[in-house]
DRENDO-413003 format. One line per field, with one value per atom (N, C-alpha, C): residue in one letter; atom name; x, y, z negated. Coordinates in Angstrom, 1 decimal. Each point is the difference from the previous one (the first is absolute). Example, Ala and Ser with C-alpha at 12.3 -4.5 7.8 and 13.67 -1.06 7.14 Angstrom:
res = c(A, A, A, S, S, S);
atom = c(N, CA, C, N, CA, C);
px = c(13.2, -0.9, 0.9, -0.4, 0.9, -0.8);
py = c(-5.7, 1.2, 1.2, 1.1, 1.1, 1.1);
pz = c(-7.8, 0.0, 0.0, 0.7, 0.0, -0.8);
***
This chain:
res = c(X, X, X, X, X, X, X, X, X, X, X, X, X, X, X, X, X, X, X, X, X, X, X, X, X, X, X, X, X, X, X, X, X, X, X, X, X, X, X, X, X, X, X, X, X, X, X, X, X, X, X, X, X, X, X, X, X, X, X, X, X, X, X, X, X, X, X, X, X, X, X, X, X, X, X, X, X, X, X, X, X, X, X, X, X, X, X, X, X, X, X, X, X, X, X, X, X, X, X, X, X, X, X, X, X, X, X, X, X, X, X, X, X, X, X, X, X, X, X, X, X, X, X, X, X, X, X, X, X, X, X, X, X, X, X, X, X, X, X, X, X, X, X, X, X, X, X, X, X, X, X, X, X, X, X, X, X, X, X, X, X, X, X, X, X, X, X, X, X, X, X, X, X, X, X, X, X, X, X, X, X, X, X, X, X, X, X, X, X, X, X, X, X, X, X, X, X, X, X, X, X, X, X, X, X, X, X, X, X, X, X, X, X, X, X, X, X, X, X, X, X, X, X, X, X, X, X, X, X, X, X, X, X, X, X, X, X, X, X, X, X, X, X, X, X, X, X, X, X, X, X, X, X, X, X, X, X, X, X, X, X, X, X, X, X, X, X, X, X, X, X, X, X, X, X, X, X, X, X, X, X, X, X, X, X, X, X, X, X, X, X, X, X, X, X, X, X, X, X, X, X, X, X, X, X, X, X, X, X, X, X, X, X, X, X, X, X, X, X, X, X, X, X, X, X, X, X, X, X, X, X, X, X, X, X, X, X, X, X, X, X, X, X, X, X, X, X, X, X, X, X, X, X, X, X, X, X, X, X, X, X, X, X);
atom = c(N, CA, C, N, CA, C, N, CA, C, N, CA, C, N, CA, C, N, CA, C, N, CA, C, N, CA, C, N, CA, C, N, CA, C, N, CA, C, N, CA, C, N, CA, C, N, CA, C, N, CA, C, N, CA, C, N, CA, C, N, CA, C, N, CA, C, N, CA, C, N, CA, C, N, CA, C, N, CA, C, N, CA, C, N, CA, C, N, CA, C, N, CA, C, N, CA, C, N, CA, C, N, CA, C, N, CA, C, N, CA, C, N, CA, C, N, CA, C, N, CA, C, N, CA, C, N, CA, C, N, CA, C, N, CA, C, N, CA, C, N, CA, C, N, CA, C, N, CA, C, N, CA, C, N, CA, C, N, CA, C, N, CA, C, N, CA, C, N, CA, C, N, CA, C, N, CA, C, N, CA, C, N, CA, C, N, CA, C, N, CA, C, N, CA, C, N, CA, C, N, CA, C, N, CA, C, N, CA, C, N, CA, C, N, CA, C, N, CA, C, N, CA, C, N, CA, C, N, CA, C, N, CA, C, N, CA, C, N, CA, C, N, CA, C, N, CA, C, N, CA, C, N, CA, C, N, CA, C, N, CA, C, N, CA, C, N, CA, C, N, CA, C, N, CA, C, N, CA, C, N, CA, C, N, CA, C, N, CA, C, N, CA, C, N, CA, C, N, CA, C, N, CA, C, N, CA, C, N, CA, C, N, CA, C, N, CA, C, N, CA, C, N, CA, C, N, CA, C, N, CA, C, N, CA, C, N, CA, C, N, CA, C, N, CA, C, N, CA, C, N, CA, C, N, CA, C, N, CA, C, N, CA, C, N, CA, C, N, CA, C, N, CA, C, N, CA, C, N, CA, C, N, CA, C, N, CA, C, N, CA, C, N, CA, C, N, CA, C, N, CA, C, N, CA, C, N, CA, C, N, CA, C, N, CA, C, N, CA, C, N, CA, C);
px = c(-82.0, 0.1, -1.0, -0.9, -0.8, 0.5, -0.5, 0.5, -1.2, -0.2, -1.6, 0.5, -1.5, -0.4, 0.2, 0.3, 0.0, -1.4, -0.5, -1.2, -0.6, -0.5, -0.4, -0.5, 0.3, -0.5, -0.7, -1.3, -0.7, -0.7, -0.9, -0.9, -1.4, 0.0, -1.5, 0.2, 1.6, -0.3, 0.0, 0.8, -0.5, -0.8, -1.4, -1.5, -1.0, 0.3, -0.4, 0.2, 0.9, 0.6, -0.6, -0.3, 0.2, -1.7, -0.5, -1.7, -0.7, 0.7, -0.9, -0.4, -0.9, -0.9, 0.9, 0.9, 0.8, 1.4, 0.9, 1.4, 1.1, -0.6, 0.4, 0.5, -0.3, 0.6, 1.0, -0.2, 1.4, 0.9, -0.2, 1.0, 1.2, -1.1, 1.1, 0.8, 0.0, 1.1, 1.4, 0.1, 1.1, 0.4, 1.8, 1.0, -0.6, 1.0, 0.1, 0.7, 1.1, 0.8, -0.1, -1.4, -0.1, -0.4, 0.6, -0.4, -0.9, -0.6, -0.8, 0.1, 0.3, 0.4, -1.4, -0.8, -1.1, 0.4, -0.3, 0.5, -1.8, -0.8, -1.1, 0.3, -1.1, -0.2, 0.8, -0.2, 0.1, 1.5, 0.3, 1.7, 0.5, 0.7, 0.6, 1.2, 0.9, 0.9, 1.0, 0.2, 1.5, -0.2, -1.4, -0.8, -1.1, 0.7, -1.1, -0.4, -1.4, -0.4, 1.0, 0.3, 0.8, -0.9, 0.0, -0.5, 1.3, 0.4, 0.8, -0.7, -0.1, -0.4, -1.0, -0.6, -1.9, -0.3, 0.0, -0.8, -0.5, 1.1, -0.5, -0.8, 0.1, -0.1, -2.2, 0.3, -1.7, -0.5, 0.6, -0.9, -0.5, 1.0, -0.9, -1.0, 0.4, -0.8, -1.5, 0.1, -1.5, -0.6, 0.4, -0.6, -0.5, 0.6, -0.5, -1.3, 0.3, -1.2, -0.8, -0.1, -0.8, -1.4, 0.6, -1.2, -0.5, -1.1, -1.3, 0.7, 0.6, 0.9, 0.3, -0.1, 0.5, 1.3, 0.8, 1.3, -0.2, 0.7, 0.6, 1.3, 0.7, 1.1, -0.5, 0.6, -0.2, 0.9, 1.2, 1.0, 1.2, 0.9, 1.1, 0.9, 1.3, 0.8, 1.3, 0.2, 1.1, 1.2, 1.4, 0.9, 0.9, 0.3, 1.0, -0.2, 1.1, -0.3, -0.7, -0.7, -0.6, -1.6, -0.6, -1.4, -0.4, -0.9, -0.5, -1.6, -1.1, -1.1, -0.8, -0.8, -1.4, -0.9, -0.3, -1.8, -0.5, -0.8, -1.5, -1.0, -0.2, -1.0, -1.0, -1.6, -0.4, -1.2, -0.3, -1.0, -1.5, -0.8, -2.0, 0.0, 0.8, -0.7, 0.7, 0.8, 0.8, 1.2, 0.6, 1.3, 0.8, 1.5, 0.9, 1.2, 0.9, 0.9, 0.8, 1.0, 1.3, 1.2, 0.7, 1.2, 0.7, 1.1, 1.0, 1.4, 0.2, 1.5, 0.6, 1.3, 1.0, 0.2, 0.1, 0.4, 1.2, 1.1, 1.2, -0.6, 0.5, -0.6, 0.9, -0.2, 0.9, -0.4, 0.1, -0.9, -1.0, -1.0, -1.7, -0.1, 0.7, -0.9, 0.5, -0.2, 0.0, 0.9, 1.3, 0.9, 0.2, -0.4, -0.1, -0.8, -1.2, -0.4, 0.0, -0.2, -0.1, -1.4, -0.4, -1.9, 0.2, -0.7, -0.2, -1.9, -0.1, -1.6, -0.7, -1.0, -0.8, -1.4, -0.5, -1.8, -0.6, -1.3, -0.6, -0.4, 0.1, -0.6, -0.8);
py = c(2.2, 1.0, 1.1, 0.4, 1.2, 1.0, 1.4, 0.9, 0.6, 0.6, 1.0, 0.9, 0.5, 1.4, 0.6, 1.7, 1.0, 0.4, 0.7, 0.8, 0.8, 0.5, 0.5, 2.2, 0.3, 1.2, 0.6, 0.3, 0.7, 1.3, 0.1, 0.5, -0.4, -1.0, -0.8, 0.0, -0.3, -0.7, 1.6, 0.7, 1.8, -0.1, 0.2, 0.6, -0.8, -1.2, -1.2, 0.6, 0.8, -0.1, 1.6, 1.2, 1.3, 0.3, -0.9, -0.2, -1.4, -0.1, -0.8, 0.7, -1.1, 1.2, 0.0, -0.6, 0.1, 0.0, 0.6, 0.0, -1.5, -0.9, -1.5, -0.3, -0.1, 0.0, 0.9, 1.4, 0.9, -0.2, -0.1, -0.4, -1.4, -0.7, -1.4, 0.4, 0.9, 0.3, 1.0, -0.3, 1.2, -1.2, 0.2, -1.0, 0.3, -0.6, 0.0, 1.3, 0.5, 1.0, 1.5, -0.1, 1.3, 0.9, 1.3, 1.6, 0.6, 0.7, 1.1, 0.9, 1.1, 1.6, 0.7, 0.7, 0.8, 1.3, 0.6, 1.9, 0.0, 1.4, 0.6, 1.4, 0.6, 1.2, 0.0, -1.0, -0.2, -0.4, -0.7, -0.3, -0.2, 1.1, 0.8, -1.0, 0.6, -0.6, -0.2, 1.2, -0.2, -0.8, -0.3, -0.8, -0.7, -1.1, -1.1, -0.9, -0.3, -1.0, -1.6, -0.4, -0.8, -1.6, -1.1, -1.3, -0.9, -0.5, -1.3, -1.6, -0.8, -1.4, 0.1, -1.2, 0.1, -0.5, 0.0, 0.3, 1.6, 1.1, 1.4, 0.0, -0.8, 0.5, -0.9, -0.8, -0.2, 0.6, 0.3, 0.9, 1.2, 0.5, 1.1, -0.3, -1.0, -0.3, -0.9, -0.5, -0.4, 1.5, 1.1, 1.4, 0.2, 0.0, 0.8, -1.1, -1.0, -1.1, 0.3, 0.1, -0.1, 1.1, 1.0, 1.1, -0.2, 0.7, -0.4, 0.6, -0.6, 0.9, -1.4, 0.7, -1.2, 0.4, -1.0, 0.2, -0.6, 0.2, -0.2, 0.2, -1.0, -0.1, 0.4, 1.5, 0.6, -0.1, -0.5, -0.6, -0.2, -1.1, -0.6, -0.6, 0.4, -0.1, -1.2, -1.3, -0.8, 0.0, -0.1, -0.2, -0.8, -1.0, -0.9, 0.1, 0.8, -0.2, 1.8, 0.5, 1.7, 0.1, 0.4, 0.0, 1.1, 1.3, 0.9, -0.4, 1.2, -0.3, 1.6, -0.2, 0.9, -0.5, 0.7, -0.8, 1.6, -0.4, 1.1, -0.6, 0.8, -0.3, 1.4, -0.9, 1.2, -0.3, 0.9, -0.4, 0.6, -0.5, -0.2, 1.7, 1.1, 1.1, 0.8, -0.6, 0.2, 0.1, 0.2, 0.9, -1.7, 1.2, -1.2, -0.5, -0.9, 0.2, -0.4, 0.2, -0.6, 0.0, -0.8, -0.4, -1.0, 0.1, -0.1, -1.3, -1.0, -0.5, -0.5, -0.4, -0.6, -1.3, -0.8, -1.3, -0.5, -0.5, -1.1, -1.4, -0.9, -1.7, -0.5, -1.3, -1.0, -1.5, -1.0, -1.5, 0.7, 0.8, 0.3, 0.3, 0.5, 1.0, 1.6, 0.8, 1.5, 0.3, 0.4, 0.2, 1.5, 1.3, 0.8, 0.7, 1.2, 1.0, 1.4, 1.2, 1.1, -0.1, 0.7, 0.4, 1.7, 0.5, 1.5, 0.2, 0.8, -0.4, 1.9, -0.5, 2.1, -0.2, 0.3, -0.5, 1.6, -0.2, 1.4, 0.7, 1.4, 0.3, 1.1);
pz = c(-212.2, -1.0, 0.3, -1.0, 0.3, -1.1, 0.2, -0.6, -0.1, -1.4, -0.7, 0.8, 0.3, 0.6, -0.9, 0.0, -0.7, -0.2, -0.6, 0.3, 0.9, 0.8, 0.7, -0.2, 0.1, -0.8, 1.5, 0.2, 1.0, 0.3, 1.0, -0.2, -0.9, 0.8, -0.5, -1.6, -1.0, -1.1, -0.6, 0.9, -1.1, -0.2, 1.1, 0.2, -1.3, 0.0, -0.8, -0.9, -0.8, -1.4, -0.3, 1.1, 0.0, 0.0, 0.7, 0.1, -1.2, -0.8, -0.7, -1.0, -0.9, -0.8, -1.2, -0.3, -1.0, 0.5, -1.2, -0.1, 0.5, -0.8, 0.0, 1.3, 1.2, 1.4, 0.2, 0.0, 0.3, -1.1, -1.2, -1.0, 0.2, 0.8, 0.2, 1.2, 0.8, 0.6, -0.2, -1.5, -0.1, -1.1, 0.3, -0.9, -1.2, -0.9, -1.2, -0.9, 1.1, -0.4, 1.1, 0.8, 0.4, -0.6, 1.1, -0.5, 0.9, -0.9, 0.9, -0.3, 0.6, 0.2, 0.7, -1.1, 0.4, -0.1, 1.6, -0.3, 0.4, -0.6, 0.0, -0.3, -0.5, -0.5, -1.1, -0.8, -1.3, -0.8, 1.1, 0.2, 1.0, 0.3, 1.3, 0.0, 1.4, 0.3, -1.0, -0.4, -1.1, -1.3, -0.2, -1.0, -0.1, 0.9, 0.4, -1.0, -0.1, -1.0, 0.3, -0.6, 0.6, -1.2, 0.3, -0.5, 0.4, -1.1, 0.0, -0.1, 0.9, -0.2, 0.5, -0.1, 0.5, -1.1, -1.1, -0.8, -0.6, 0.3, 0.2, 0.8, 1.1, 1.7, -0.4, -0.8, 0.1, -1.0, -0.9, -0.8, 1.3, 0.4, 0.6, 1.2, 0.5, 1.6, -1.1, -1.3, -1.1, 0.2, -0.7, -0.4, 1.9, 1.1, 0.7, 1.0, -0.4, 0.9, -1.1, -1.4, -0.7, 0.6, 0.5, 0.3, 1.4, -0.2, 1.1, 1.4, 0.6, 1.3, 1.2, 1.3, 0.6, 0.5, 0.7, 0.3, 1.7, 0.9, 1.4, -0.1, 0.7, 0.6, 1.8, 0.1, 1.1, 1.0, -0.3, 1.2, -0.5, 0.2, -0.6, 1.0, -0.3, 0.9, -0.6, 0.4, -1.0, 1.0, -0.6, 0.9, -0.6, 0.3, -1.5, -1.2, -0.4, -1.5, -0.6, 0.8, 0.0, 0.4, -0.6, 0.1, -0.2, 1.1, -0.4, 0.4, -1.2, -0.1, -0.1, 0.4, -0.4, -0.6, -1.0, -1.0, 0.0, 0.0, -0.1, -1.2, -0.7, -0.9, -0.7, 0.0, -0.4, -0.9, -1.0, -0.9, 0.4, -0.8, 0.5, -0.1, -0.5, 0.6, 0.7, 0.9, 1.5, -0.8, -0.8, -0.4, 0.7, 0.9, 0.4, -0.1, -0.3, -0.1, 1.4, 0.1, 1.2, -0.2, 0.1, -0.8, 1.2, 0.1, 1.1, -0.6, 0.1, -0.9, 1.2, -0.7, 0.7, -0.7, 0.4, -1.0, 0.5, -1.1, 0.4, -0.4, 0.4, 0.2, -0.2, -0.7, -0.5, -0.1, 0.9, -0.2, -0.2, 1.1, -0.3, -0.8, -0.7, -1.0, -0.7, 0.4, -0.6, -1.1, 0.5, -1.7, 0.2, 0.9, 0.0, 0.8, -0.9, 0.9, -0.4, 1.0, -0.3, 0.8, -0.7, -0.1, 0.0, 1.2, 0.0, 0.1, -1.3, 0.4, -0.4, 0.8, -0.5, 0.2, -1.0, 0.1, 0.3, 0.1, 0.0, -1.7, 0.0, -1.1, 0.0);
***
C-alpha cells in the first residue's frame, strides 16, 4: 500500500513563484479559500486591506507583476505548517519596496498571509 505525498511548500518553490516574471507561479501557491491581510501606509493595522480567495489574491499579485519592477525573496524561514518571508522589490528608477509576511500552510499551499510592506517615497 502506498500513500500520496502531500505537497511540499519550500524555500526553493517560494523564490520560483516570488522571482518570476509573472504572477502565475506565486498565484498557484495559495488555496482556493486564502486570505491576505495587507497593513501599509494606506491600510494601517486597525484597517487592513484584507483579500478573500485567490482569485482576489491574483487579481492583485496580475496588477503588481504587471509593472516594470523586480522582486527577491531575501530570506525565508518554513516550519510545519508557518512560513515567514522577506521580498525586496524595486523599480528601474531605484524606488524600493520591502514587505515582510507570515504565512499559515495547508497540504502546500498558502490559506493565510499577513504582508507588512513600506516602499520609499
Amino acid at each position: 500500500m502506498t500513500t500520496a505525498s502531500q505537497p511540499v511548500f519550500g524555500t526553493d518553490t517560494l523564490r520560483r513563484g516570488v522571482e518570476a516574471d509573472t504572477s502565475a507561479p506565486l498565484v498557484s501557491l495559495y488555496a482556493d479559500d486564502a486570505e491576505l491581510r495587507i497593513v501599509d501606509r494606506n491600510t494601517q493595522p486597525s484597517h487592513p486591506k484584507v483579500l478573500h480567495g485567490r482569485d482576489e489574491i491574483a487579481a492583485m499579485l496580475d496588477d503588481v507583476y504587471s509593472r516594470d519592477m523586480t522582486h527577491s525573496l531575501e530570506a525565508c524561514v518554513v516550519q510545519g505548517d508557518h512560513a515567514a518571508y522577506c521580498e525586496s522589490c524595486q523599480y528601474p528608477d531605484g524606488v524600493r519596496v520591502l514587505s515582510e509576511s507570515m504565512l499559515t500552510l495547508r497540504d502546500g499551499k498558502i490559506t493565510g498571509q499577513v504582508m507588512i510592506q513600506a516602499w520609499d517615497e
